[in-house]
Structure formats: structure tokens, C-alpha cells
SETOR-164429 format. One line per field, with one value per atom (N, C-alpha, C): residue number from 0; z, y, x; residue in three letters. Coordinates in steps of 0.05 Angstrom, whole numbers. Atoms other than C-alpha are relative to their C-alpha. Last residue first. Layout:
! residues N
pos	NUM	... $
up	Z	... $
north	Y	... $
east	X	... $
code	ALA	... $
! end
This chain:
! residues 120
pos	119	119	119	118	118	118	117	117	117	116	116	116	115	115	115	114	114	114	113	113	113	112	112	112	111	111	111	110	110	110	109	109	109	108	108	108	107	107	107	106	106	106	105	105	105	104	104	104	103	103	103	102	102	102	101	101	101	100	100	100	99	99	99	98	98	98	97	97	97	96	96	96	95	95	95	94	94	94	93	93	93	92	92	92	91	91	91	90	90	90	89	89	89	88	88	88	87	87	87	86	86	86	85	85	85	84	84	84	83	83	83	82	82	82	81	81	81	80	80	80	79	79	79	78	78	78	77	77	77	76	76	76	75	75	75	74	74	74	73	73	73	72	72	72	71	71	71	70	70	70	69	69	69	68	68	68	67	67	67	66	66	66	65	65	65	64	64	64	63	63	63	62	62	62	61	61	61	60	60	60	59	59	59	58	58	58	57	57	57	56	56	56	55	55	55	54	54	54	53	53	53	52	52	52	51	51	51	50	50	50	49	49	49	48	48	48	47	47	47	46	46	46	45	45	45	44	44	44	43	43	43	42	42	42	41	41	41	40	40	40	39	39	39	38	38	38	37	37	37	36	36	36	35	35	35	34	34	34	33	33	33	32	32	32	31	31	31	30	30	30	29	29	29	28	28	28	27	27	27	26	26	26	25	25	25	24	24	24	23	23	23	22	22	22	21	21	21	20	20	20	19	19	19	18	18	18	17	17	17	16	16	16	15	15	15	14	14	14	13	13	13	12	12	12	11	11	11	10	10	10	9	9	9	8	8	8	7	7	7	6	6	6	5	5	5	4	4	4	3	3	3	2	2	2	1	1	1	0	0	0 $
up	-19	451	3	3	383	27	20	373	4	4	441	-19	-19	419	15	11	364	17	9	401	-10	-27	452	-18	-11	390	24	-6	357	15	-21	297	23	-9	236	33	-9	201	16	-7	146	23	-16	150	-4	-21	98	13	9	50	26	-21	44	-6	-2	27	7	-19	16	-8	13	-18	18	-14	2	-21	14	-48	10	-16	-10	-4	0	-44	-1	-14	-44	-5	-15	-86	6	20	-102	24	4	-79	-7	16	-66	12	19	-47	-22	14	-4	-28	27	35	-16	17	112	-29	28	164	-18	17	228	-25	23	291	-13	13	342	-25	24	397	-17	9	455	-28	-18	501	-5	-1	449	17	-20	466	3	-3	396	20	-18	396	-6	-31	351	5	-12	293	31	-25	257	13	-10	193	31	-34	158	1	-13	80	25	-10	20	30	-19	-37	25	-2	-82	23	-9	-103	2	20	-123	11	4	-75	-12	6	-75	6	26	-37	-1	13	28	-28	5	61	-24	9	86	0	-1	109	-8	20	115	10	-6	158	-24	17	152	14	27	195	-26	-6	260	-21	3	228	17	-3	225	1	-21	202	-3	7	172	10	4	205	-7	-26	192	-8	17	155	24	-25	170	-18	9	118	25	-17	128	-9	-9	73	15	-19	74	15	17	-2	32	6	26	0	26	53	1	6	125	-25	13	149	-22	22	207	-23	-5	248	-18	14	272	-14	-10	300	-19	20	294	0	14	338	-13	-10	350	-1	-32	307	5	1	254	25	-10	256	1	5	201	22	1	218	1	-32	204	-2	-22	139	29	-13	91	23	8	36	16	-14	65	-7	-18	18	4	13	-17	20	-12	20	-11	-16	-22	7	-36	-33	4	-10	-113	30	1	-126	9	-18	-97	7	-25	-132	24	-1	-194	17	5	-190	10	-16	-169	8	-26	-222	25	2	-281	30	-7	-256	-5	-31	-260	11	-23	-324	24	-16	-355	12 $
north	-20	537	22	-20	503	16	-26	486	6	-22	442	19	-6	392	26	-27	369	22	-3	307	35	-11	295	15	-29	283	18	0	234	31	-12	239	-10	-27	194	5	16	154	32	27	183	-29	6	255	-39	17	270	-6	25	334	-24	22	403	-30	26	462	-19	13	532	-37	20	576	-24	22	638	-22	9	700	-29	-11	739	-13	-28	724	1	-22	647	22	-20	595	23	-24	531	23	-25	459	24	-19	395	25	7	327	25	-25	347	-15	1	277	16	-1	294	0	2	260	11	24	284	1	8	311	-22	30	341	7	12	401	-29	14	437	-14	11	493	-28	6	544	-22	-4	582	-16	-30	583	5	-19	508	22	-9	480	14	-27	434	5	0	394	24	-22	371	5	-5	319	28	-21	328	-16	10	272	23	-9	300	-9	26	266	9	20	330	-26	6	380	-28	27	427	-24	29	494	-19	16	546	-16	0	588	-3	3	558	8	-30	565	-9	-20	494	19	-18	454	19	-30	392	11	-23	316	30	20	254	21	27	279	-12	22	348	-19	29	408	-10	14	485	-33	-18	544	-24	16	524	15	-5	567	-23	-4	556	2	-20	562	-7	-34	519	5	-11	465	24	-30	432	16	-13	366	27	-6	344	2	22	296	9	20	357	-11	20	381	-18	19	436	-6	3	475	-24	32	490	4	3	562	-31	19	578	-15	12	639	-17	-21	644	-6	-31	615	14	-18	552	21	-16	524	7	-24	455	15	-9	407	34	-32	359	19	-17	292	31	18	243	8	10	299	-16	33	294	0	-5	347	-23	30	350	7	17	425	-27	-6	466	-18	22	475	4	0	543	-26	-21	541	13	13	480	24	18	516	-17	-18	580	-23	-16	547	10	20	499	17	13	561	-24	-24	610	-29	0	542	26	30	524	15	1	604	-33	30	606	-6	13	681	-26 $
east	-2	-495	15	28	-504	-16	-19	-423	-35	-24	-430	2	13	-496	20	4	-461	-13	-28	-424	-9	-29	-475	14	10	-529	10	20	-486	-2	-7	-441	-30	16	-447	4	4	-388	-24	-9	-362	-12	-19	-404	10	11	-444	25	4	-441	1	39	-451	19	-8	-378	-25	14	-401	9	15	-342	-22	-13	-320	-20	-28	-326	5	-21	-376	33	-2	-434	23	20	-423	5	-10	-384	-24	7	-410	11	-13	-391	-6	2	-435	18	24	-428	-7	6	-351	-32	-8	-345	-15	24	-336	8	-2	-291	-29	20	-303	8	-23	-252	-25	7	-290	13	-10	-267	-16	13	-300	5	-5	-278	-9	-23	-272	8	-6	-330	30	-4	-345	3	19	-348	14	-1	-286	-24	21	-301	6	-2	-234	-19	-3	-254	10	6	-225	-4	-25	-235	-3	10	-254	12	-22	-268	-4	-11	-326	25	15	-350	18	11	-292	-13	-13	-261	-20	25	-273	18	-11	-224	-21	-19	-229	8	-21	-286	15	-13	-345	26	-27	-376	1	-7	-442	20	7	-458	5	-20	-468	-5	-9	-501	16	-19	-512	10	14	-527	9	-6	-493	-21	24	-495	13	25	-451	-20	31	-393	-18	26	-328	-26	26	-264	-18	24	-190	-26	23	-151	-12	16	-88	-21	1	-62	-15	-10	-47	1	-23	-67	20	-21	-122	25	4	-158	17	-22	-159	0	5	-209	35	-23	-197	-2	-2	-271	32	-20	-295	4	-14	-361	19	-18	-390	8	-24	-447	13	6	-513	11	-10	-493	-10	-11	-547	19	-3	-573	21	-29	-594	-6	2	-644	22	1	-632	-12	3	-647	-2	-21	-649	-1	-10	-697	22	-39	-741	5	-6	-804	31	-13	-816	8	-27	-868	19	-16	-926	29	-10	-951	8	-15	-941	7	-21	-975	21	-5	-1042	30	-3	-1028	7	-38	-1014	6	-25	-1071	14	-4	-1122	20	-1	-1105	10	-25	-1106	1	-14	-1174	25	2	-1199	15	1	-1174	-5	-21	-1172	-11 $
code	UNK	UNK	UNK	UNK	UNK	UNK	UNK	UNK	UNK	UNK	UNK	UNK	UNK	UNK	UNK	UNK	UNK	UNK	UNK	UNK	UNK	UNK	UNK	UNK	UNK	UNK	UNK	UNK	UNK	UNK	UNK	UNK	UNK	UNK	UNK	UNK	UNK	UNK	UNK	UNK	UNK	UNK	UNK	UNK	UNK	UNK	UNK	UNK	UNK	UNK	UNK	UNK	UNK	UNK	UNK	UNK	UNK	UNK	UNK	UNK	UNK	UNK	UNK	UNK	UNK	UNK	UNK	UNK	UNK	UNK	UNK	UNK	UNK	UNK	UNK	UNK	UNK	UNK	UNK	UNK	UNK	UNK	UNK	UNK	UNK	UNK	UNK	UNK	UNK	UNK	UNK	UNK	UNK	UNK	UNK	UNK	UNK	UNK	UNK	UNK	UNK	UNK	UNK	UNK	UNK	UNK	UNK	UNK	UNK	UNK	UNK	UNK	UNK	UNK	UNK	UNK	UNK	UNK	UNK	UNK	UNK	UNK	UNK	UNK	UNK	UNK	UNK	UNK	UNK	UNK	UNK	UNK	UNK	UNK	UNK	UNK	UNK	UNK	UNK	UNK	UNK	UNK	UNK	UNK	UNK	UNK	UNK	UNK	UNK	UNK	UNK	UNK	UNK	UNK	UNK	UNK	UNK	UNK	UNK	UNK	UNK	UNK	UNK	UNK	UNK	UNK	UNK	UNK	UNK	UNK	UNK	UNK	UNK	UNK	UNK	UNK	UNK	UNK	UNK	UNK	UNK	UNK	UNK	UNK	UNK	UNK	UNK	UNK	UNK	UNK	UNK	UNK	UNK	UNK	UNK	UNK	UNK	UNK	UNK	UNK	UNK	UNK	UNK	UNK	UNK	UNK	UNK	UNK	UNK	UNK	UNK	UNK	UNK	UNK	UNK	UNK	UNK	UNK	UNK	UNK	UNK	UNK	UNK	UNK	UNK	UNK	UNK	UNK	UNK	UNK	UNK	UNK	UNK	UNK	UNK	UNK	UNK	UNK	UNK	UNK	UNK	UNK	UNK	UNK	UNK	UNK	UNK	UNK	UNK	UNK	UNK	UNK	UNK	UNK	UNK	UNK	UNK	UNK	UNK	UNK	UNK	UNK	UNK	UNK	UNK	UNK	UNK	UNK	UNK	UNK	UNK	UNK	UNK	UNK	UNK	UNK	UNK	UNK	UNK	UNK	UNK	UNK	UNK	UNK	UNK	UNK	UNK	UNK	UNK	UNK	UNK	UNK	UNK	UNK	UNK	UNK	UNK	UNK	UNK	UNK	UNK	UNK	UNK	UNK	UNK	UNK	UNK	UNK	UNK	UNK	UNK	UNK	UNK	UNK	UNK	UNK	UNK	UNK	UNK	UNK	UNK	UNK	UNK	UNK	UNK	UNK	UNK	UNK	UNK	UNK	UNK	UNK	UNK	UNK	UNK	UNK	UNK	UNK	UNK	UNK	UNK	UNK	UNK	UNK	UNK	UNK	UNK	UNK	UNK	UNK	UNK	UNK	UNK	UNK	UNK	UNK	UNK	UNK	UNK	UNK $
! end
């Protein structure tokens, strides 16, 4: 057996992969709802799965095909706390559970007041 090849493979194999996302992407503490608003008009329920100042990630209902352009509307889980952001769908795939995960960047970017509500 290779003792060089062992050690490579082990070594390349604990690295942590480089973050290529410009912010840090945070999770809510509880469920936290949002209504998302495609071009067509049609209203959907969906939930946050995490944000960013500069994009988040969705659950939702239905795919929608890169390049899409939705409003969302994110309510706090306390309900006492609304934002209205344009995001453009980058990537689509459907989850376990049937829904579909929505990623991509916000239109114009959020600041750290604004997201600071859905992670209490």
C-alpha cells in the first residue's frame, strides 16, 4: 500500500471547502413564514430556510426556473415584523419532503437591521 497516496487523500480530504458567499448566511430560530410573489401573480405560502444581506433560501410549493425573478414578502415568527425583497431564483431542486428549495441574491442588498427580526 502507498503510504504518500494514504496521507494526500486523507489530508485533501479534511479540508474545509472555500466559502464563495460574500455574507454569511443565517438561519431562523423558528419557523418563519414569508409569501412569495412570482411574475405570473400568484400568490404562494413558503418558509425561510436562511438569509443573508445579500440573498436567502426558500421552501416552496413549486420550482421555478433559474433566472426567475420573485418578490418575497418575509414575516418574523413573532409576526411583528415584515420586508418586502426582490430575489432572483439561481438555483432550484426539490427536497425530501416534496417542497422545493429556492437560493439566490437579493436585487438590491438588505442591511443588518433589516434581517436581524426573523433571527430572534
Amino acid at each position: 500500500m502507498n503510504t504518500y497516496a494514504n496521507i494526500k487523500s486523507a489530508a485533501v480530504g479534511n479540508r474545509k471547502p472555500a466559502e464563495r458567499r460574500r455574507a454569511k448566511r443565517l438561519s431562523p430560530a423558528r419557523l418563519t413564514p414569508c409569501v412569495i410573489r412570482p411574475a405570473d401573480g400568484a400568490e404562494m405560502p413558503g418558509w425561510v430556510h436562511n438569509l443573508s444581506v445579500v440573498g436567502g433560501g426558500l421552501l416552496a410549493g413549486r420550482s421555478f426556473a433559474p433566472g426567475a425573478v420573485l418578490t418575497v414578502l418575509f414575516i418574523n415568527a413573532a409576526h411583528t415584523f415584515a420586508l418586502s425583497a426582490e430575489l432572483r431564483v439561481v438555483r432550484c431542486y426539490r427536497v425530501v419532503n416534496g417542497d422545493y428549495y429556492l437560493g439566490g441574491p437579493f436585487a438590491q442588498p438588505l442591511r443588518h437591521d433589516e434581517i436581524l427580526p426573523f433571527m430572534m
